[in-house]
N, C-alpha and C positions, 0 to 999 in steps of 0.2 A: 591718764585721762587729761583731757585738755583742760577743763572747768574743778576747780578742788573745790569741794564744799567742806564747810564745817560737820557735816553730816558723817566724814569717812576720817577715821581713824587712821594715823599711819602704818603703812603696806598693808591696807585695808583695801582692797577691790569696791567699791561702791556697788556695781554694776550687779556682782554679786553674792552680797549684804542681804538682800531679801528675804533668801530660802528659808530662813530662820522664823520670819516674819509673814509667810505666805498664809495663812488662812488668815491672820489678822486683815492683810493690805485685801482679801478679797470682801472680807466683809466689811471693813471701814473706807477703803474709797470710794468717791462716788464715780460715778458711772458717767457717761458724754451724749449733750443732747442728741436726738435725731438726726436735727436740722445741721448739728455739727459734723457730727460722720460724712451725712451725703455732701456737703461742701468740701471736705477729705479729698474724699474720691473723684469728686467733679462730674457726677451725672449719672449714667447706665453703667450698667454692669461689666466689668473690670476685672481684669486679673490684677490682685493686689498684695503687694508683701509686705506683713505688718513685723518689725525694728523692735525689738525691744520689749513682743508683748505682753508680758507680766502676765497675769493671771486670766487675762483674754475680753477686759473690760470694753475693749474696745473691738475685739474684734469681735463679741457675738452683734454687738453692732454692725459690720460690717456685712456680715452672714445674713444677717436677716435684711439686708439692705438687699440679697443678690449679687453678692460680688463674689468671685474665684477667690479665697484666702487662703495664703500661705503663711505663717508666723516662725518669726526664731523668738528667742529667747532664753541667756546665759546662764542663767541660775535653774536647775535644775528642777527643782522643788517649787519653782513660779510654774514653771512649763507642767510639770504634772498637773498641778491646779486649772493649766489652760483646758489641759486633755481631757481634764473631768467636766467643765463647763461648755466647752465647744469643741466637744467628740469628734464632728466633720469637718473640721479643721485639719490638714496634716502641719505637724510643727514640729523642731528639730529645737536641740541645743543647739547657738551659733552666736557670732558677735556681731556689732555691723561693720566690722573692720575687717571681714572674711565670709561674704556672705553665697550661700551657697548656690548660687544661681546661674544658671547663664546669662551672656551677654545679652541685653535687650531681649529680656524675657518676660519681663512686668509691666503693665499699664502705667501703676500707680506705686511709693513703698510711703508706707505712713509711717508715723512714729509718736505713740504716746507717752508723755510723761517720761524720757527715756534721753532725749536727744543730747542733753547736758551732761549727760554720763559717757557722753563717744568722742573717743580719738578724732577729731572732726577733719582734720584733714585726709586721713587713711579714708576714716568712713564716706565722706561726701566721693571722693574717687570711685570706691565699690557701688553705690548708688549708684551712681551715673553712669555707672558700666552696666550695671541691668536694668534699666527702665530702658524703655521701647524710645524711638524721635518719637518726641510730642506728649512722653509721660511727663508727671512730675514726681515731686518730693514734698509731702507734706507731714507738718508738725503739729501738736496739741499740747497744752497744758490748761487743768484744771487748778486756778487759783482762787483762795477767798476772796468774797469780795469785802477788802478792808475799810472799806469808805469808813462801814457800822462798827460804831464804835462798841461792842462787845466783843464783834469779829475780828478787831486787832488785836483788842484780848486774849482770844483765844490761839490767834496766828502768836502772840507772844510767847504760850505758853508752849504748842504744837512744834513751832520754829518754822521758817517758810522757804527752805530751802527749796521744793519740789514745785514751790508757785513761781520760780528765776526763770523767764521766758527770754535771758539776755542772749541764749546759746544761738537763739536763732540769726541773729549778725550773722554767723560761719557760715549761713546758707543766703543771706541778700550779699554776701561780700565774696561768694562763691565764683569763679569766671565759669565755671561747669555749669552753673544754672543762669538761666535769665531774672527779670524784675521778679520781685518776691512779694505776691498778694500777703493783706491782712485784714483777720476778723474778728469780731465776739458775736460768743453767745452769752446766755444767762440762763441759770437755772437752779435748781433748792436740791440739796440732800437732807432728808429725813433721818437723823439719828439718834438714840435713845439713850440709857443709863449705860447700856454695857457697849454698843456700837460706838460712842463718842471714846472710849476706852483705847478700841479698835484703830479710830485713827492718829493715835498716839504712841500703839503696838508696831503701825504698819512702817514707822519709821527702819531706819538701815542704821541708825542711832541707836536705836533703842535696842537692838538685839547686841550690840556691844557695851552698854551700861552693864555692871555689877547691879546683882539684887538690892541692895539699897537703893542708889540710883534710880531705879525702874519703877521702887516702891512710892519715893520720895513723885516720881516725874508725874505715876499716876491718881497719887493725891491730889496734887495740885492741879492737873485738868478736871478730876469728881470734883471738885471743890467748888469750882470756876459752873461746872454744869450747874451743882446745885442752889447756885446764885440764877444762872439766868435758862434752865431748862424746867420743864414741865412734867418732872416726876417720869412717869410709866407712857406719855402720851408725847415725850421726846422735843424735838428742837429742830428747824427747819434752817439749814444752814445755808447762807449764798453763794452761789460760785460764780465767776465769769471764764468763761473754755475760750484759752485765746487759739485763734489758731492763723495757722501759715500756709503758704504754697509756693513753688517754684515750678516749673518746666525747666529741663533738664537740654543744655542747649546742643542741636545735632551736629554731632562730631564730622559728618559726609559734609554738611552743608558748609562747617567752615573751612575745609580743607578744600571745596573747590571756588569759595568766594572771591578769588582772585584769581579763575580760571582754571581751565586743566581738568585731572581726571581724581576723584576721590584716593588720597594715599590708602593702600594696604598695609597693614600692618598686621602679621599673623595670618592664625588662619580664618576664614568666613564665618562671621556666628549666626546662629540663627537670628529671626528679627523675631520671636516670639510667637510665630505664626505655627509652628512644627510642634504641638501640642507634646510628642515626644522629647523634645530637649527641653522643654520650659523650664523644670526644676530640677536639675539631674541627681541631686541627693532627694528630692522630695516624694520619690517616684516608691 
């Protein structure tokens, strides 16, 4: 992986560190405003391939938005959680450094909370190979917002390796995409005595601590609640959803910007249009 965090242990897969942790991270993450997904997507309905999905947090968003979803996702035991959450979803084990799609098959591929975990050079190539002229690429993270000082607190004691939205540089520094839009949103997660526990569990950390460790780690977040939460009636946590975008720049158009005839290279791919080739493994 391009990005090492202190999160992954050596010859420790980050990527897929989860499985361990999958009903934790479904019930203690928070989830992505509205208003953020349709900015994702960028408007009407879309065939979209969601990177990384984890447990499908973002893509029953996406679903209920109206968009064609297709999801991978590395870790096994995330993607069953996906299947049980958003049934009508088809989704596969896959990386984004191999992704199973045709050429200019997708509108849109998003990527939650995930992008910091990929080989970014491989990855950003395979993207750009299946998005349609005039798709893009876009990114999401859900971070505290630490302005509030309890909430550094608690980012001190959680660790904030999954709030690091630096990965996105790979994609404004990318020549395969063009300028690279950015936003916030805001929005609260409701969490309780044993949910606050949750996002503590959901870490890729925390399924490789020894039982002490784990015991030790979730004392000290109960401790931290029962200073500044509200018993049985929970704690309204802040978040800011930063997010990204790119357009994905058309490989025809710069190949005849200096005249001539578009290079062939290979064979013809679909442009996404031949509902039959869209996802040849997803079929």
């Amino acid at each position: 992986m391009s990005d090492e965090s202190p999160e992954s242990p050596a010859g420790v897969d980050p990527a897929r560190s989860f499985g361990a942790v999958a009903e934790a991270y479904d019930r203690g993450r928070p989830s992505y405003p509205v208003e953020a997904a349709a900015w994702l997507a960028g408007g009407e309905a879309k065939v979209v391939l969601e990177l990384g999905a984890g447990t499908g947090k973002l893509t029953r968003q996406l679903v209920d938005q109206g968009h064609a979803v297709f999801a991978t996702e590395p870790d096994e035991a995330m993607l069953a959680m996906l299947h049980e959450r958003v049934p009508e979803v088809s989704a596969k084990v896959a990386t984004a450094e191999e992704i199973p799609a045709n050429d200019r098959s997708v509108d849109v591929v998003v990527v939650a909370q995930a992008f910091h975990w990929f080989d970014h050079e491989a990855a950003l190539v395979e993207i750009a190979r299946v998005l349609k002229p005039g798709g893009h690429l876009a990114l999401v993270w859900n971070s505290r917002d630490e302005r509030i000082p309890w909430v550094r607190r608690m980012g001190d004691i959680l660790g904030r390796q999954d709030s690091n939205t630096s990965s996105a540089q790979h994609l404004a520094e990318s020549e395969l995409f063009g300028a690279m839009e950015a936003t916030t949103f805001k929005h609260w997660q409701e969490v309780n005595r044993e949910t606050v526990l949750d996002l503590a569990r959901s870490r890729s950390s925390f399924a490789t601590m020894d039982d002490a460790a784990r015991e030790r780690h979730l004392a000290e977040l109960l401790a931290f609640y029962e200073d500044y939460g509200r018993g049985m009636d929970g704690m309204q946590v802040p978040y800011v959803t930063r997010c990204y975008r790119a357009a994905v720049v058309d490989r025809d158009e710069q190949a005849t910007s200096g005249g001539g005839e578009p290079s062939q290279e290979g064979p013809v791919v679909s442009d996404g249009t031949d509902t039959d080739m869209l996802l040849i493994d997803f079929r």
